[in-house]
C-alpha positions in Angstrom: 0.0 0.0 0.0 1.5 3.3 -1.1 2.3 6.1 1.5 1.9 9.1 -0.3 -0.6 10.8 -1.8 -1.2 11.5 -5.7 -0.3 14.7 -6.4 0.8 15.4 -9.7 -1.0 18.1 -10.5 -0.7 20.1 -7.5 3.6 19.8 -7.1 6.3 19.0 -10.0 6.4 15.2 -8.5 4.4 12.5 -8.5 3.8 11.2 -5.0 4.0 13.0 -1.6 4.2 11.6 1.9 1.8 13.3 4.6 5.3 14.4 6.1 6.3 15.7 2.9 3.3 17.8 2.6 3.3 19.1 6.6 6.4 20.5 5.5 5.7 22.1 2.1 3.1 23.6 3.8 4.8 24.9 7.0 7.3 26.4 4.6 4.4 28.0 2.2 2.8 29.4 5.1 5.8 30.3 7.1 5.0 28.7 10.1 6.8 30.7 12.5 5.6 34.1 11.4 1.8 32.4 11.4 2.3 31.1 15.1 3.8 34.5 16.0 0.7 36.1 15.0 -1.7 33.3 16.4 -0.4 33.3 20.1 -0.7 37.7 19.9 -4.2 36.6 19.0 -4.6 34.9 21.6 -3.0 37.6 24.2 -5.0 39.9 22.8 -8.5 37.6 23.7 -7.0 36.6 27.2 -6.2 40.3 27.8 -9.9 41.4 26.9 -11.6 38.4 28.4 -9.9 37.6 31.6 -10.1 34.0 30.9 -10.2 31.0 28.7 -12.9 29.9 27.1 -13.6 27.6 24.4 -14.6 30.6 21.9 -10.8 31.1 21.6 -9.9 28.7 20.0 -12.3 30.0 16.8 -10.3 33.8 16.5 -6.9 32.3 16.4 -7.4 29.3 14.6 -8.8 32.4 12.0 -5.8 34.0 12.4 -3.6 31.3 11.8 -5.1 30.1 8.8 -5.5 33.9 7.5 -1.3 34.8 8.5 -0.7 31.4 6.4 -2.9 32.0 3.6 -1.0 36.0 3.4 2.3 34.4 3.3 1.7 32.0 1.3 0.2 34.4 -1.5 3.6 36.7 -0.4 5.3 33.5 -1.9 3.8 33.4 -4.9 3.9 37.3 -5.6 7.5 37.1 -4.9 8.5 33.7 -6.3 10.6 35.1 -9.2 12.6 36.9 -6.7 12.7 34.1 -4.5 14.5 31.8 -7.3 17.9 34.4 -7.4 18.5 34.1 -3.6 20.1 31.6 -1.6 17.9 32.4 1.7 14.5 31.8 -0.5 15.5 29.6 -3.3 14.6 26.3 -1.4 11.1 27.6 -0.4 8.4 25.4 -2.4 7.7 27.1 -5.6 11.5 28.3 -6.4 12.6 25.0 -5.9 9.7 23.3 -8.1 8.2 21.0 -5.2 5.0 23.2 -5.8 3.7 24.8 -9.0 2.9 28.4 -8.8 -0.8 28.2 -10.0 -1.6 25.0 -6.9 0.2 27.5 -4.2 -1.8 30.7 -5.2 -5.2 28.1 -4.7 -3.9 27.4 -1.4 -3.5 30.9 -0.4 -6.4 31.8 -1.5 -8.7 28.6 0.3 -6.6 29.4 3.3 -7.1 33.4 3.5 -11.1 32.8 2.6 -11.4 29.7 5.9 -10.1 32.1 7.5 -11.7 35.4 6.5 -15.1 33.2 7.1 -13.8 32.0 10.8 -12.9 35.7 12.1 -16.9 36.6 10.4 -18.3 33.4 12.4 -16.3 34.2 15.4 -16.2 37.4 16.1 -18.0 40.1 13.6 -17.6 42.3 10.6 -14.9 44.7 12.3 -12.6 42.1 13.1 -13.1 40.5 9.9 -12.2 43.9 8.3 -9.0 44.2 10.7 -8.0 40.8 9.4 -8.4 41.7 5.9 -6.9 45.0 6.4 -3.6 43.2 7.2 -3.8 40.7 4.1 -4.1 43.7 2.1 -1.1 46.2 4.0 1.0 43.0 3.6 0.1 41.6 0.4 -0.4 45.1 -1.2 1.1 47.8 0.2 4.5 46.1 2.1 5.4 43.6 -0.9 5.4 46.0 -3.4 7.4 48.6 -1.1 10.1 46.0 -0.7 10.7 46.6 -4.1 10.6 50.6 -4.3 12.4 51.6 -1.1 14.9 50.1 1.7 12.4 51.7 4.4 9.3 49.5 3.7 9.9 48.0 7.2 8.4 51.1 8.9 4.8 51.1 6.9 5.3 47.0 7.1 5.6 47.1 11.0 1.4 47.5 10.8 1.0 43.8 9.9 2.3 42.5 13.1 0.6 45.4 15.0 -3.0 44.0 14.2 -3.5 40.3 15.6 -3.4 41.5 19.2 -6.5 43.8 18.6 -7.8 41.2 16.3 -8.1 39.2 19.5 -9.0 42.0 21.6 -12.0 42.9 19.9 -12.8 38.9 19.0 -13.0 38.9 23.1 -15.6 41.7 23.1 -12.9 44.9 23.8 -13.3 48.1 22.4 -10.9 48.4 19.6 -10.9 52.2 21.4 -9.5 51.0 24.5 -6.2 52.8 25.2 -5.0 49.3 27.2 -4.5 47.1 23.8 -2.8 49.8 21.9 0.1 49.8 24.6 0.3 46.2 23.3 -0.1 47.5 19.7 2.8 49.9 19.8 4.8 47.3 21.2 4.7 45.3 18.3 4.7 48.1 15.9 8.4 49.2 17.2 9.3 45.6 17.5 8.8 44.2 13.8 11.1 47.0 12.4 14.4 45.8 14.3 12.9 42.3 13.5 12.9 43.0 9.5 15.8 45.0 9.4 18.3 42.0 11.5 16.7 39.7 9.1 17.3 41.8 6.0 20.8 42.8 6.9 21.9 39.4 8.1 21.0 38.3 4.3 21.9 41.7 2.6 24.2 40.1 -0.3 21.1 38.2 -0.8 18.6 41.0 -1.2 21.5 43.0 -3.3 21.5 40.3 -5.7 18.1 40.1 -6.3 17.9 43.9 -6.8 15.8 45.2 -3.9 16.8 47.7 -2.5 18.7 47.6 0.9 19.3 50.1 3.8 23.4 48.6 3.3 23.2 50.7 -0.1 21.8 54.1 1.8 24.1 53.7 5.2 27.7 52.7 6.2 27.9 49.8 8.3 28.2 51.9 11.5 25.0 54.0 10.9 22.8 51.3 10.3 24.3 49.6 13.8 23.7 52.8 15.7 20.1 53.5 13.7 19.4 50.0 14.4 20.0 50.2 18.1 17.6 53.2 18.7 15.0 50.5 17.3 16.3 47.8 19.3 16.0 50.5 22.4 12.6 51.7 21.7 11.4 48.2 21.5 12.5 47.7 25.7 11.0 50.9 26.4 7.9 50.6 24.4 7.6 46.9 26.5 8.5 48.9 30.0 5.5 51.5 28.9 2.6 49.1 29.0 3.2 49.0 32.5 1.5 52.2 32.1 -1.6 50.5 30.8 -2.6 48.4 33.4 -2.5 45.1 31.7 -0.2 43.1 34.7 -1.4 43.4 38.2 0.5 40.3 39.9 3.8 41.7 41.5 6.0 38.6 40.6 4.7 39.2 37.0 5.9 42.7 36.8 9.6 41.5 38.2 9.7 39.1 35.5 8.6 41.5 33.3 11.1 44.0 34.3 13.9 41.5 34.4 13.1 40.5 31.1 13.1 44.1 29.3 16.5 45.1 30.7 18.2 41.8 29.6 16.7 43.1 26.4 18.3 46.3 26.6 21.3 45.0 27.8 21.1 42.8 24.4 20.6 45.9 22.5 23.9 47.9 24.2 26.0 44.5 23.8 24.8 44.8 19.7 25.6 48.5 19.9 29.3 48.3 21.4 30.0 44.9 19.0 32.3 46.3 15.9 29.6 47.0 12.8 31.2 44.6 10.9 31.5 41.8 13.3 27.6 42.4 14.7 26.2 38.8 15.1 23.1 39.7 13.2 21.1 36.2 13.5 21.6 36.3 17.2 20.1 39.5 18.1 17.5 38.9 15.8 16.9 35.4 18.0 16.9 37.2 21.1 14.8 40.0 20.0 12.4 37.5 19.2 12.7 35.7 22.2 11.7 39.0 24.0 8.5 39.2 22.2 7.8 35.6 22.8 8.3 36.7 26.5 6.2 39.5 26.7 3.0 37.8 25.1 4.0 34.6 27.4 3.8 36.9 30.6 0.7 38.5 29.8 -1.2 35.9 29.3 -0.2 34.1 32.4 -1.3 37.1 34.6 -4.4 36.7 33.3 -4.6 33.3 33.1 -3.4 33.0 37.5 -5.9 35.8 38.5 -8.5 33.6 36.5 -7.3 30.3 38.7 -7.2 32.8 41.7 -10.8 33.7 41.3 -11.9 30.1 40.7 -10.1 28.2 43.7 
């Protein structure tokens, strides 16, 4: 009996194993990026709710689905490009595993489950929030990439909108001053995020002919300009204290301990040489402090929920 599954005319091959196709489509939808923007869904719900329901589970699943189905259609926009770098050229369409005209299906089944889950679970402003970000991403930040080395700035909005999408999907006011604390945070964040990522593969992006901050800056400006980002992203996480959003004490110390090892990241990047900067691990732990952040705020809400119930 035959393990894979017939598939010729969906990829270049002729068989796939369900292994094979878990990871063609982790890879199409970026998987990381997707989870990223599923578990600030779910802070955001936690945040507005106080608690966990069931009805979760229906927002971020939508999310997920919607984040996979947007970079998946990202990868077939850009899947020319893709083919003259070494960072992208392995990625399912450059490398022929999956035909361009299957993967834009996909993107488009998985952006419309998930357009229809945010409608079922929450209402029509979410489900406008949720399309909003397809379309900055798809639209507005992809074809940026290609005009100017600063589309990280108007691209930081993508990654700013799943927490509210969660906020309001738990019944907050989209007007509530508390979730755009959480909002800015991720704003700042994502352009230190794109910008490590971009400069750690600069030769790459060079080659393919988009344009790169390396060809408006010396090495030492974009290490300085890039530390102001890295900088505002520990102070923008120190300023949602101001929002009321974490009440247990032991909470705020981890908090707080957390932010300054992320400043203290962000000095030990700034006094590194600009040519000997370990790109890929400040982009790690920058992304290990966001992972942080969402982690601690949902578990204060999720202990004063177990507080109340016991």
């Amino acid at each position: 009996m035959s393990t894979g599954i017939n598939v010729r005319s969906i990829t270049n091959s002729q068989t796939c194993s369900w292994r094979e196709w878990f990871i063609l489509f982790a890879q199409l939808g970026k998987m990381k990026i997707s989870l990223l923007a599923t578990l600030s869904t779910a802070t955001g719900y936690l945040l507005a709710t106080g608690k966990l329901t069931m009805h979760i589970f229906v927002p971020t699943a939508a999310v997920f689905l919607l984040a996979c189905g947007s970079c998946a259609l990202n990868q077939y926009q850009e899947r020319e490009i893709d083919q003259l770098m070494e960072r992208t050229r392995s990625r399912p369409i450059p490398s022929g595993r999956l035909n361009p005209g299957a993967a834009l299906s996909i993107s488009l089944s998985l952006i419309l489950l998930g357009s229809i889950g945010l409608f079922c679970g929450a209402d029509g402003i979410v489900l406008s929030l949720g399309l909003l970000a397809v379309a900055w991403y798809n639209g507005a930040y992809t074809s940026l990439k290609q005009k100017t080395a600063f589309a990280a700035v108007p691209g930081a909005l993508v990654g700013a909108i799943p927490p509210i999408l969660g906020w309001a999907s738990g019944g907050g006011s989209i007007l509530d001053p508390r979730i755009w604390g959480i909002v800015f945070f991720f704003f700042i964040w994502q352009v230190p995020h794109f910008w490590l990522l971009l400069l750690d593969f600069s030769r790459d992006y060079e080659k393919a002919g988009l344009p790169s901050i390396t060809k408006v800056f010396s090495a030492g400006q974009i290490q300085r300009i890039i530390f102001i980002w890295l900088l505002s992203t520990g102070i923008s996480g120190l300023s949602i204290f101001s929002f009321h959003l974490i009440h247990l004490q032991f909470i705020h110390f981890f908090f707080t301990v957390s932010t300054f090892w992320h400043i203290w990241n962000s000095f030990h990047f700034f006094r590194s040489s600009p040519q000997g900067a370990d790109l890929r691990t400040a982009f790690t732990r920058l992304n290990i402090y966001a992972v942080i952040v969402l982690f601690l705020l949902s578990s204060d809400r999720l202990l004063i929920q177990m507080h109340y119930q016991f």
